[in-house]
C-alpha positions in Angstrom: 134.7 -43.2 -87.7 132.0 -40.8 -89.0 128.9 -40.0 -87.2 125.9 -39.5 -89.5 123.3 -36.9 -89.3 120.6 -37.9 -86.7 117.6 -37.2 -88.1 114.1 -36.2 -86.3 110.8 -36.4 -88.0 110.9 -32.7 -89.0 114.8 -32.1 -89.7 118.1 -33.4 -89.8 120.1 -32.4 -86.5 123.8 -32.4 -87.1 125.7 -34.9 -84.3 128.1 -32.5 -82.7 124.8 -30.6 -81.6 124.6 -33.7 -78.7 127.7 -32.4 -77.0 127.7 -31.2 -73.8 129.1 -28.0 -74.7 126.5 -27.0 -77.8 124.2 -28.6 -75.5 124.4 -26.2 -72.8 124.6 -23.1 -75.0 121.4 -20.5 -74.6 119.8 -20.5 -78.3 121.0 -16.5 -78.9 124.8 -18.3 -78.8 124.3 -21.7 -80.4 122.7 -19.5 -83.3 125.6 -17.0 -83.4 128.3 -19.9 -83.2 127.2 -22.0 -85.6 127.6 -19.0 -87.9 130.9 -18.7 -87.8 131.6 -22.8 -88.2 132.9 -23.3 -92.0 133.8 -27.4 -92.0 136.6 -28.7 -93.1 137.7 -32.2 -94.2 141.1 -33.9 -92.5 142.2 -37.4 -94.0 143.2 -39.7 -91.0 146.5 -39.1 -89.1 146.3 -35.5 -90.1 148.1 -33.1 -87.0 145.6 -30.0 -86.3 147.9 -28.7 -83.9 150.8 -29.5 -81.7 151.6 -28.7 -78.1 154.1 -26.1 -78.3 152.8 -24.7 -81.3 151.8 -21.1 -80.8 147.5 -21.5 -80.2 145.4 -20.4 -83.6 141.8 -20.4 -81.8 139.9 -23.2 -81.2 138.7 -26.4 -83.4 135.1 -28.0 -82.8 134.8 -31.5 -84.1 131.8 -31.7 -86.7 132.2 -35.6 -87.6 134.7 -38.0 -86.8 137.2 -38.7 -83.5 140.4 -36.7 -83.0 143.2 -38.3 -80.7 144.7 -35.8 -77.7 148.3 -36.7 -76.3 151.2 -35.3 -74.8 155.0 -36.6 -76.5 158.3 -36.8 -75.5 161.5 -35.3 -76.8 162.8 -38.9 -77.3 159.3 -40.0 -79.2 157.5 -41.1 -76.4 153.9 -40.4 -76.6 151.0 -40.3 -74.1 147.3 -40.1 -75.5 144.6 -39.3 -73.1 141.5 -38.9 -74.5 139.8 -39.4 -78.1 137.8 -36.3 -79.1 134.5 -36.7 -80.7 131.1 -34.6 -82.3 130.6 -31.7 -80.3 133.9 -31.6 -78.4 136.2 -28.3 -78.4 139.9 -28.4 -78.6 142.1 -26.0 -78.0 140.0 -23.5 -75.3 142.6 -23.0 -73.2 145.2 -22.3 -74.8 143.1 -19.5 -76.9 141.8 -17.8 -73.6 145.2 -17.7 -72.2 147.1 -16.5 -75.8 149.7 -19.5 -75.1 151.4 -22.1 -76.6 149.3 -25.9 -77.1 149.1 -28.1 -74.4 148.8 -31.0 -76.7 148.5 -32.7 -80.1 145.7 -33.6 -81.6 145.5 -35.3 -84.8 142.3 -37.2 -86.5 142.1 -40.9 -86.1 139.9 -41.3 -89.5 138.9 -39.3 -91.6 136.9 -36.1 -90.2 135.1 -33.1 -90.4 136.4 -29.9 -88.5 135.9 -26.2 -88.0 138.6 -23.9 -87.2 137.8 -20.4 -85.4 140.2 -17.6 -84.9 141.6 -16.5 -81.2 140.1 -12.8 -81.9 137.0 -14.6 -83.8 136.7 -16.1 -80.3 137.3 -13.6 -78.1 134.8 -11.0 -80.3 132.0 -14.1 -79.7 132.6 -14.2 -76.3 132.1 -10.3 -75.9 129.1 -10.7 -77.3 127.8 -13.3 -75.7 129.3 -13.3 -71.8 126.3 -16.3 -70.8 128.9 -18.4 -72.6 131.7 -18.0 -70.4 130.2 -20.5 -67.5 129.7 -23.0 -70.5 133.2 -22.2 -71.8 134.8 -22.7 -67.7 133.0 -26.4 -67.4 134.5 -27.4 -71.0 137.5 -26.5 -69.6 137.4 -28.2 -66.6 136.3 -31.7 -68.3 139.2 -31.4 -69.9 141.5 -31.5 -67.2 139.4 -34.0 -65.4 139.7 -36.5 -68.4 143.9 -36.0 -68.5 144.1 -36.0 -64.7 142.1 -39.5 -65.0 144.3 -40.6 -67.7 147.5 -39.4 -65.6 146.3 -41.6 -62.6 145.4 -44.5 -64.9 148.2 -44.8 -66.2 150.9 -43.4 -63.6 149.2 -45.0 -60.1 147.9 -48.5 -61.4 150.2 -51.1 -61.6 148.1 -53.8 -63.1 148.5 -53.2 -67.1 145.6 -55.8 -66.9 143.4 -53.2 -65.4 144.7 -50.1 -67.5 143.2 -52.1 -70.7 139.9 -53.0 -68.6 139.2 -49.5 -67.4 140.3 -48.1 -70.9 137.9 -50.5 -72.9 135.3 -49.7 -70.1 135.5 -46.1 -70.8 135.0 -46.3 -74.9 132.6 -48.7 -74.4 130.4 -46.8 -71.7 126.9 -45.3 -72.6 124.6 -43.5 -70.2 121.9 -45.6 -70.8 123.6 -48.8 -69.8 123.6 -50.3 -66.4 126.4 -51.8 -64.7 126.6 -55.1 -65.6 124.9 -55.2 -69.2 126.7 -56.1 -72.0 128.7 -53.0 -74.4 130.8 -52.9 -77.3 133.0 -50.3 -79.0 134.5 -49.9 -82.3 138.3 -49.6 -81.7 139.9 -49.4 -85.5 143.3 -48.3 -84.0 146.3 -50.9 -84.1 147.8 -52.5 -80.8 150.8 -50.3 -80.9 148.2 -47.2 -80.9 145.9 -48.2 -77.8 149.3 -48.9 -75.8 149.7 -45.0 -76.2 146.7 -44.6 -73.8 148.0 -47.2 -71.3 151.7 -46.3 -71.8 152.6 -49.6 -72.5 154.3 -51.6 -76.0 152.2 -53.2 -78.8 153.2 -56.8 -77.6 151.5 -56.2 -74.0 148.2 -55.2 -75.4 148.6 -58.1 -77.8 149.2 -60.6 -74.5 146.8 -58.6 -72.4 144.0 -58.9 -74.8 144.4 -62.5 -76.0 144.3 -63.1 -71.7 140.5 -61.4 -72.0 139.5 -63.3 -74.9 140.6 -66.6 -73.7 138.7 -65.1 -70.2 135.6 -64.8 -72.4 136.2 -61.0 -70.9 135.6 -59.5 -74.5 135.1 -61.0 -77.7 136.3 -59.0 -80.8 134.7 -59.6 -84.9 136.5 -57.0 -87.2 136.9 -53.7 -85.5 134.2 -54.1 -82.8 134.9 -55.6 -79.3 132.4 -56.7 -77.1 132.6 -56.9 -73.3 129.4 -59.3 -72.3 129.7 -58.1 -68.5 130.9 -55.3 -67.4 130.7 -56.4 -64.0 133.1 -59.7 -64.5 135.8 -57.5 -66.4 135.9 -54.7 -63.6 136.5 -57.7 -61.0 139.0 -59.3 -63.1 140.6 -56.1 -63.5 140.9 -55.9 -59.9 141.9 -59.4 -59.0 
């Protein structure tokens, strides 16, 4: 899923300058990073990295969505989080000089830029304002797999997994609580039980339960949830 150019009436602003992290950058820093970003094109279901793997710097997502999980020795895998414009992977791992955490490998085609652990570590000695910027990214990481973890490990209800997992990809600041939202999921039924840690055929059942629930509607790739109110209480019911 690409994300086009936005464009202003003076100049074309690339998308991954919206994320929070590029966002919060003072313009000294933002100008200085985006120096060092050369892009790179991944065909879908490409690995970037894998947890385990010995860390090789960081990876900011220009265009498209890159899937995060944690896997099993037996095959078992655990996603937790789809990574999109703007977002930076792999910050962790390059402060600390460890292995990955995770894998992360691109859902559609994308566009990604690779920087170096010393690259990294030479931008943030020049540019130590960053570091509060760099501690927050951090930290919305862990927050996103320590929601994923509870999801998934404390609920019991797969019918409210799915809700609260359609919820979150369909949610937009501007939207209030109970208007309508949609999402474009382009991933099969075997590959959103990964986020829910549960088989193919239960998302199949689950979701056919919503429909018939005129809970969400799906056309194509895009599913629509008309309230978001009435699929939170079914959720919980």
């Amino acid at each position: 899923m690409s994300h086009e150019l936005e464009t202003t009436n003076e100049t074309a602003i690339p998308s991954y300058r919206k994320g929070d992290f590029f966002q919060a950058l003072p313009a000294a820093a933002l100008a200085d990073l985006e120096q060092l970003l050369v892009p790179s094109n991944y065909p879908a279901n490409m690995v970037l990295f894998s947890e385990t793997q010995q860390t090789a710097g960081i990876y900011i997502v220009l265009e498209g969505e890159i899937k995060l999980s944690v896997n099993s020795s037996d095959g078992r895998r655990l996603a937790f989080h789809i990574a999109k414009a703007g977002e930076v992977l792999g910050l962790s791992s390059t402060l600390s000089g460890g292995a990955c955490e995770m894998t992360a490998d691109t859902l559609y085609p994308a566009k990604v830029a690779h920087i170096t652990r010393q690259t990294v570590l030479q931008y943030l000695s020049r540019h130590p304002e960053v570091y509060p910027v760099v501690t927050r990214e951090i930290a919305r990481s862990f927050n996103l797999a320590c929601e994923q973890l509870r999801m998934v490990g404390l609920s019991s209800s797969v019918h409210h997994r799915l809700a609260r997992l359609l919820l979150v990809w369909s949610d937009k600041k501007d939207q209030t609580s109970d208007s309508s939202s949609r999402c474009r999921v382009s991933m099969t039924h075997e590959e959103i039980g990964e986020f829910i840690g549960v088989s193919r055929e239960t998302v199949t059942r689950t979701l056919t339960v919503f429909k018939n629930q005129k809970l969400v509607a799906q056309h194509g790739c895009t599913i629509t949830i008309p309230s978001r109110v009435a699929l939170e209480n079914y959720a919980r019911s």
